[in-house]
N, C-alpha and C positions, 0 to 999 in steps of 0.2 A: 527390574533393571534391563535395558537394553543388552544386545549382546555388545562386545567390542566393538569401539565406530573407531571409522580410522583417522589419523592424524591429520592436521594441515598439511605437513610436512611432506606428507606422502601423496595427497593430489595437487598442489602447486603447482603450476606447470604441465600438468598432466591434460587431456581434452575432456572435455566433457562427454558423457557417453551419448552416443549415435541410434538415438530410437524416433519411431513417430507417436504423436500423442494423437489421440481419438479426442478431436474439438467439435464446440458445434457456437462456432460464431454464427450470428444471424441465422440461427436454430435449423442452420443445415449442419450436416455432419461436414467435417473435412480434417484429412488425416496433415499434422502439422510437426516437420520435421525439427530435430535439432540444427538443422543446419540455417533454417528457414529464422529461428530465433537467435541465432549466435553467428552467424559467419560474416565475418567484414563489420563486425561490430563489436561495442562496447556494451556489457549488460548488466547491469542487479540482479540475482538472482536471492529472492530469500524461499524455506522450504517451510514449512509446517505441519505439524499432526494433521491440523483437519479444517476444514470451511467452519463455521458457525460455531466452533469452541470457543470459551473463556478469553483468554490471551490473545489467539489469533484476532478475534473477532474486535475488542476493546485496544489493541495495542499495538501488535504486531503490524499487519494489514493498513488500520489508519497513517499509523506516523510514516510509513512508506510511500503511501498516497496523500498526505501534508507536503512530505519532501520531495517528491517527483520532479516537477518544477526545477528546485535547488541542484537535484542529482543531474539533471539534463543541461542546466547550465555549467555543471561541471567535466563535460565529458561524455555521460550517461546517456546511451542511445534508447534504454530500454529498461522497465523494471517488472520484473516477472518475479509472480508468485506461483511457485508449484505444491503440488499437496497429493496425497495417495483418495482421490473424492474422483465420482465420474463427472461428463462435463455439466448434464444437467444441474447440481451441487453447485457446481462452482460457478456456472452465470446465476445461478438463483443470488447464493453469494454478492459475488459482484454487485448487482442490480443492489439488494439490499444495502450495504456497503458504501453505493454512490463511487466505487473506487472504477472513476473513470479514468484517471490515471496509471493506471497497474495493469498488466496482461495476467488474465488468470489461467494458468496452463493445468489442466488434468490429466493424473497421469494417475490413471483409475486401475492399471494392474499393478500400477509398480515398479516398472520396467527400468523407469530413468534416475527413480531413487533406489532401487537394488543397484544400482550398474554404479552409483556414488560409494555405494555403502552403507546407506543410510536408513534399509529399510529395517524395523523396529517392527517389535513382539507386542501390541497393545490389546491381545486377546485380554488380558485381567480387567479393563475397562468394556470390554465388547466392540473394539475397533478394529480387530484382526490384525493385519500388518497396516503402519503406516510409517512416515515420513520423521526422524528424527531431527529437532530444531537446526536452522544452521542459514546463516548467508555467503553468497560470495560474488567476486568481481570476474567475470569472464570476457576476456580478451580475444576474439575471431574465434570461440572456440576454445578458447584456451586457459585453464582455471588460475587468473591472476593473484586470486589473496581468497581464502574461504576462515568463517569464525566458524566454529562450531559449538553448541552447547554443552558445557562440563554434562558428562556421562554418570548421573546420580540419580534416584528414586524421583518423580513427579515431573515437571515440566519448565525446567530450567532456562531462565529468559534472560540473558547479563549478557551473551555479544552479536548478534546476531539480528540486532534493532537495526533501527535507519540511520540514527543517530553515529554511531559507531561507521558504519558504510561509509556518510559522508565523514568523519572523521577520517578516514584515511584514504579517501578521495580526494581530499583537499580540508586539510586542519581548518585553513583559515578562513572555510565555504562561509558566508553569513548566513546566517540561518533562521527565517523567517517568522515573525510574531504569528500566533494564533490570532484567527479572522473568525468571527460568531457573528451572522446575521439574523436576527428575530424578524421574520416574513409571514406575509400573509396571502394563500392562494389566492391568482385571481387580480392579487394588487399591481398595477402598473410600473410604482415607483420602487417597487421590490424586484422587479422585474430586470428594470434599468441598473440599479444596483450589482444585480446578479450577473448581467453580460457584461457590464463593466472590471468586474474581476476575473469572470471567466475568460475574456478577450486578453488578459494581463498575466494569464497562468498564475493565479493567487488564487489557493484552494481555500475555503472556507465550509465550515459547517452552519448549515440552513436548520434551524429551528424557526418552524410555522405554527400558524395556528392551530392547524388540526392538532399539534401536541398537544396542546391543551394550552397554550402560551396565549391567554385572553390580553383582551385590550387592556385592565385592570392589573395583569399581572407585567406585561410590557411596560405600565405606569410606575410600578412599583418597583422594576427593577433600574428602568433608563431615565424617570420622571416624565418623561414624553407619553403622545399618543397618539403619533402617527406610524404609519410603515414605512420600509421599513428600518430599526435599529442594528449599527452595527460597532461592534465591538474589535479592538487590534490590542491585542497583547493585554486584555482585561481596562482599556480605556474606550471610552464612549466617542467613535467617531460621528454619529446622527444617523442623519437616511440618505435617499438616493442623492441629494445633490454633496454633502460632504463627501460620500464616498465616492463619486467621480472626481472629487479636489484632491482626496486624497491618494487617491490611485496616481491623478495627473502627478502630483509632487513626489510621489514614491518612483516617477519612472526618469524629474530629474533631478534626483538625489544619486 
C-alpha cells in the first residue's frame, strides 16, 4: 500500500510545484521548467507508475492521445503525461506509442511527484519510488480539479482516464468514434487517407501490413482487396477516396 496521498481537497487551488525536468526533445538534453508547461495556460495533466506497463501502455496513454483533439477543442492548451522514468524511457515510449499528441515529461528523480504527494514505495515490484495514478486540470499554474486514485493494494484505474477529464471539461464534449485504418507501407492511396485525417486532427490507429494484416486477411475482414480500409466506430468506411468524403462531411456536419 502506498503511504497516505493527499486529498483533492487539499491541492485544489494550490500551484503546482516549481521544479525543472531533465528533457531530451530532439535527443539534445534541455532542462524544462514548470512554468514553461503551465503558465498562461490551460493543461491535462495525467501521472502514472511507469512508460511501458500494463495499463499505462493499453489504456491510460491511448485514450488520452484518442481525445487530445476533443480536449483542445474544448479549452485544452496542452496534455502532459508525467511518470517517475528518465527522458530516454519516455521518448522511447512516445515514439512506440505513436502518442504524437501527448507531451511526455520525465521526471526521473521525482521531484515534481514528491512535491504533489504523490511519490509511492513500488520497491515490492522492483520500481523503487514512482508516481501514484492520478489526473488533473491546471489553470496558469494553478491545480483546478485533480481525480486521484482510491488508495488500495495494485493499480487502481476508475478516475483519472480521459474520459472522465473531458467529463468535467465539458459534460456535453461529443466525443469521437474510433478510426481503424488497415494500410499497407509503401502504398499511395494509404497515404492520401492518412494525411487526410491527420490534417483534420482525427487520430486513428494504423494497422499495416507488416503486422501480419495480409491481403487475404484484409479480404476476410472488410471483403475488399485494395488499400487502404478504413473503419469509424466498427462501420466499414472503404479506402482513400471514402475517406476524404468522409472526413469532407464530418467537417460540415
Amino acid at each position: 500500500m502506498p503511504s497516505t496521498l493527499p486529498t483533492p481537497e487539499s491541492l485544489q487551488g494550490r500551484p503546482v510545484p516549481r521544479v525543472n525536468f531533465k528533457a531530451r526533445p530532439n535527443d539534445q538534453w534541455q532542462d524544462v521548467s514548470t512554468d514553461e508547461l503551465f503558465k498562461g495556460k490551460t493543461v491535462v495533466v495525467f501521472s502514472l507508475p511507469g512508460a511501458f506497463t500494463p495499463t499505462c501502455s493499453s489504456t491510460h496513454l491511448p485514450r488520452y492521445n484518442e481525445l487530445a483533439p476533443t480536449l483542445r477543442e474544448n479549452g485544452v492548451d496542452d496534455i502532459v503525461c508525467i511518470a517517475v522514468n528518465d527522458a530516454f524511457v519516455m521518448n522511447q515510449w512516445k515514439t512506440g506509442q505513436d502518442a504524437g499528441n501527448i507531451t511526455l515529461i520525465p521526471d526521473g528523480n521525482g521531484d515534481f511527484t514528491e512535491g504533489m504527494g504523490m511519490l509511492v514505495d513500488k520497491r515490492d515490484l522492483g520500481f523503487g519510488m514512482r508516481s501514484w495514478r492520478y489526473a488533473m486540470l491546471v489553470k496558469d499554474g494553478i491545480i483546478d480539479k485533480i481525480f486521484i486514485e482510491p488508495e488500495r493494494e495494485g493499480d487502481p484505474f476508475e478516475v483519472s482516464d480521459a474520459d472522465t477529464m473531458l467529463s468535467y471539461i465539458n459534460p456535453n464534449a461529443k466525443i469521437p468514434e474510433p478510426v481503424v485504418m488497415f494500410s499497407r507501407p509503401g502504398c499511395p492511396h494509404c497515404a492520401r487517407a492518412k494525411a487526410a485525417l491527420r490534417e483534420n486532427d482525427i487520430v486513428f490507429t494504423d494497422i499495416s501490413e507488416d503486422q501480419k494484416i495480409t491481403t487475404s486477411v484484409l479480404r476476410g475482414l472488410t471483403g475488399r482487396l485494395t488499400w487502404p480500409q478504413v473503419f469509424v466506430g466498427g462501420r466499414l468506411i472503404g479506402g482513400a477516396d471514402e475517406v476524404l468524403a468522409w472526413v469532407a462531411s464530418s467537417r460540415e456536419a
